[in-house]
FITIZA-476033 format. One line per 4 residues: their letters; for each residue x, y, z of C-alpha. Coordinates in nm, 2 decimals. Layout:
BEGIN
A> X Y Z ~ ...
***
This chain:
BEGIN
XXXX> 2.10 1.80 1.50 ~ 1.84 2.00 1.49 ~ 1.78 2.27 1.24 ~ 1.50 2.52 1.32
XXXX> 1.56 2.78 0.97 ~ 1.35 2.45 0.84 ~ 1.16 2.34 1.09 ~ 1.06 2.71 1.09
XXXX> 1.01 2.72 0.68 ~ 0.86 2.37 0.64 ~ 0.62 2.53 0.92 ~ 0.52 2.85 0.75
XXXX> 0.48 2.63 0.39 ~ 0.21 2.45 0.58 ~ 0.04 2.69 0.75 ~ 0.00 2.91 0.46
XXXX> -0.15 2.61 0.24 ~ -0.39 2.55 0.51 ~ -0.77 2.75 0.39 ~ -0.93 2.76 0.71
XXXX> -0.95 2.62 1.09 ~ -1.10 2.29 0.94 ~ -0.80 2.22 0.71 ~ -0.58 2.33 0.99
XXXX> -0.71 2.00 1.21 ~ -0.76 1.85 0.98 ~ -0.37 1.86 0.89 ~ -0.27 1.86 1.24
XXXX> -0.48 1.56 1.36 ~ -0.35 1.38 0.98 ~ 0.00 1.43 1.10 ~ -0.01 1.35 1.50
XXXX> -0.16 1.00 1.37 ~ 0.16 0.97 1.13 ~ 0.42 1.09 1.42 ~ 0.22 0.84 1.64
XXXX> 0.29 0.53 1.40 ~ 0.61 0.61 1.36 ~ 0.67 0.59 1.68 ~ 0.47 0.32 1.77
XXXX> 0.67 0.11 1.45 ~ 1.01 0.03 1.53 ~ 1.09 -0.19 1.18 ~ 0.97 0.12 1.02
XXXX> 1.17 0.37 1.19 ~ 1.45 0.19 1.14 ~ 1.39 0.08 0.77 ~ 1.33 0.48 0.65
XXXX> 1.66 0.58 0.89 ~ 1.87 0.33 0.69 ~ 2.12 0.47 0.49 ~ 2.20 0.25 0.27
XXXX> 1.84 0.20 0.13 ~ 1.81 0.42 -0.18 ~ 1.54 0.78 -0.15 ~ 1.30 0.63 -0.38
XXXX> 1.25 0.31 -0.21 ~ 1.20 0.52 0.13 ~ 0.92 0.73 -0.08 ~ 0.73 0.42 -0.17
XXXX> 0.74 0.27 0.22 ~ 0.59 0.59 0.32 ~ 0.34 0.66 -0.02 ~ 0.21 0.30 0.12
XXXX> 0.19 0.40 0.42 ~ 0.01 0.71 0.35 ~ -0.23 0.56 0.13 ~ -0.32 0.29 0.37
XXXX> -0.39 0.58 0.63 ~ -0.64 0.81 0.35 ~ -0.47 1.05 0.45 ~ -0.61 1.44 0.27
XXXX> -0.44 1.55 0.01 ~ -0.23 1.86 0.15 ~ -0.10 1.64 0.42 ~ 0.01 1.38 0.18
XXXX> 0.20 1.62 -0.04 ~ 0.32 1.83 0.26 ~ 0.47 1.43 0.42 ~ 0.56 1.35 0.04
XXXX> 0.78 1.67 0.03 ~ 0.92 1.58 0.36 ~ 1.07 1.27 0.20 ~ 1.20 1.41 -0.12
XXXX> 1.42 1.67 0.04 ~ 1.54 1.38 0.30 ~ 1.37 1.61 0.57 ~ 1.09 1.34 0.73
XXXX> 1.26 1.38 1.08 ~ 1.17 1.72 1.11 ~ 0.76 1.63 1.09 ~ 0.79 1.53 1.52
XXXX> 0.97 1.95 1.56 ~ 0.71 2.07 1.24 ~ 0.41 1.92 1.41 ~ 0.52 2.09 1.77
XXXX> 0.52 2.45 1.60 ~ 0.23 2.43 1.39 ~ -0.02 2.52 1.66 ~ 0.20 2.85 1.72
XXXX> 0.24 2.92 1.35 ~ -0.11 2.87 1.32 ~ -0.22 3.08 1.61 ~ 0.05 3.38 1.44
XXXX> -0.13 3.34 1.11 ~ -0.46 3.43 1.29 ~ -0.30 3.73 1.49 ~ -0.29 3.47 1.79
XXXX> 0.05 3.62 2.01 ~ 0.24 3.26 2.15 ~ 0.39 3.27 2.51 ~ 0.59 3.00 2.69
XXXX> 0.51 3.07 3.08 ~ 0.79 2.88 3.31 ~ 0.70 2.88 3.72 ~ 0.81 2.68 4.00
XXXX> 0.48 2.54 4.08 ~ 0.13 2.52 3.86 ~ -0.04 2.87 3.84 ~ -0.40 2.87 3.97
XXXX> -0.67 2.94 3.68 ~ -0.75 3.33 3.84 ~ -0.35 3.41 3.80 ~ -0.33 3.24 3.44
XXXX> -0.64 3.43 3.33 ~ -0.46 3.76 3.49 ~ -0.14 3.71 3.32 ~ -0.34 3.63 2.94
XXXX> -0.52 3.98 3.02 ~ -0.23 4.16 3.08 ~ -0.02 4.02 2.78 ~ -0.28 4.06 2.57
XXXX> -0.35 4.39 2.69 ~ -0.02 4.48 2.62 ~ -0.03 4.29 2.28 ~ -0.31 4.46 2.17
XXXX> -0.43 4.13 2.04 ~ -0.53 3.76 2.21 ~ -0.27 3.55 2.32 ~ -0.22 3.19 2.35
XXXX> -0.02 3.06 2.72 ~ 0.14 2.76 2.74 ~ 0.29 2.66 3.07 ~ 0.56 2.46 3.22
XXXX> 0.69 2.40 3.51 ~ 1.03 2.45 3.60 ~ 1.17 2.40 3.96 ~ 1.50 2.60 3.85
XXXX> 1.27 2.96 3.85 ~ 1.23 2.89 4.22 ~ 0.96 3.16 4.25 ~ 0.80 3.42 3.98
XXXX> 0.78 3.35 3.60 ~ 1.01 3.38 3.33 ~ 0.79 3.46 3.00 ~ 0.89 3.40 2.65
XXXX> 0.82 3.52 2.34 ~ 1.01 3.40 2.06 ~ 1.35 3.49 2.17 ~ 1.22 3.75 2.40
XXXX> 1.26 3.65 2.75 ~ 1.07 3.84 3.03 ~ 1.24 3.69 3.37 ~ 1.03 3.81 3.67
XXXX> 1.14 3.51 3.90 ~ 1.37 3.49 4.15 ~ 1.65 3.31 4.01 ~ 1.67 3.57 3.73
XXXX> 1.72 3.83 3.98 ~ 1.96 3.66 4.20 ~ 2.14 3.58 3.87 ~ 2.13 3.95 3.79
XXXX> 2.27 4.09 4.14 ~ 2.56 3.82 4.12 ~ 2.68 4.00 3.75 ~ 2.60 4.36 3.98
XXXX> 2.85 4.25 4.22 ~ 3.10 4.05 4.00 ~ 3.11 4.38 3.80 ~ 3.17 4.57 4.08
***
């Protein structure tokens, strides 16, 4: 189960021990390497899910594996702290919001932009004017597409949801009529 008050904090700590754009990838990059070995490792996965093997024995698996991957220093501590608090499957959920935290740290505004089908570059370019217009400060679009919206966009900002598509209206008439 998920648990996003700590993906969310584990985030922020990150973000805020990160000095500049450099650290930032460098700390990104550091940690989509990691995600991708665990994921490529099976016997490794496995071996630092296993209950029964004691926290301290999981903390030198992954201090070797660390070491044998040099990885910088803040990374290290930020994956070392992962492990003490028994929080290390979190890092795939961390590593997903960290470009948003980031971009929020550097006034950066984050939208999620759901369509039916791909928006051309002129419309995308359109809509970041507009919202960032309206921000008052750049914003940062990333797109999806979802067959469900069956025209429009549904735009989301955190837990702000701006539905302009189709099946957000026809949901909104059907709740018109059902309230009579």
């Amino acid at each position: 189960m998920k648990n996003q008050a700590l993906i969310d904090r584990y985030t922020e700590g990150l973000v805020l021990a990160l000095a500049d754009a450099a650290d930032y990838a460098r700390a990104e990059s550091e940690l989509k390497g990691l995600c991708r070995l665990f994921e490529a490792n099976e016997d490794l996965r496995r071996t630092l899910a296993n209950p029964l093997l004691a926290r301290g024995r999981k903390a030198e698996i992954v201090g070797d594996v660390l070491d044998r991957m040099a990885l910088s220093d803040k990374t290290r501590r930020f994956v070392l702290l992962l492990m003490e608090h028994a929080r290390l499957e979190l890092l795939t959920d961390i590593l997903e919001l960290l470009p948003v935290a980031w971009g929020a740290k550097q006034g950066i505004v984050s939208y999620e932009v759901a369509s039916a089908i791909p928006l051309d570059e002129i419309r995308r370019q359109r809509l970041a004017a507009e919202l960032g217009r309206l921000e008052g400060a750049p914003v940062r679009l990333t797109y999806e597409i979802d067959p469900s919206v069956l025209g429009g966009l549904r735009v989301r900002k955190g837990n702000l949801v701006y539905d302009a598509s189709i099946k957000g209206s026809l949901d909104r008439l059907r709740e018109q009529i059902l309230e009579g």
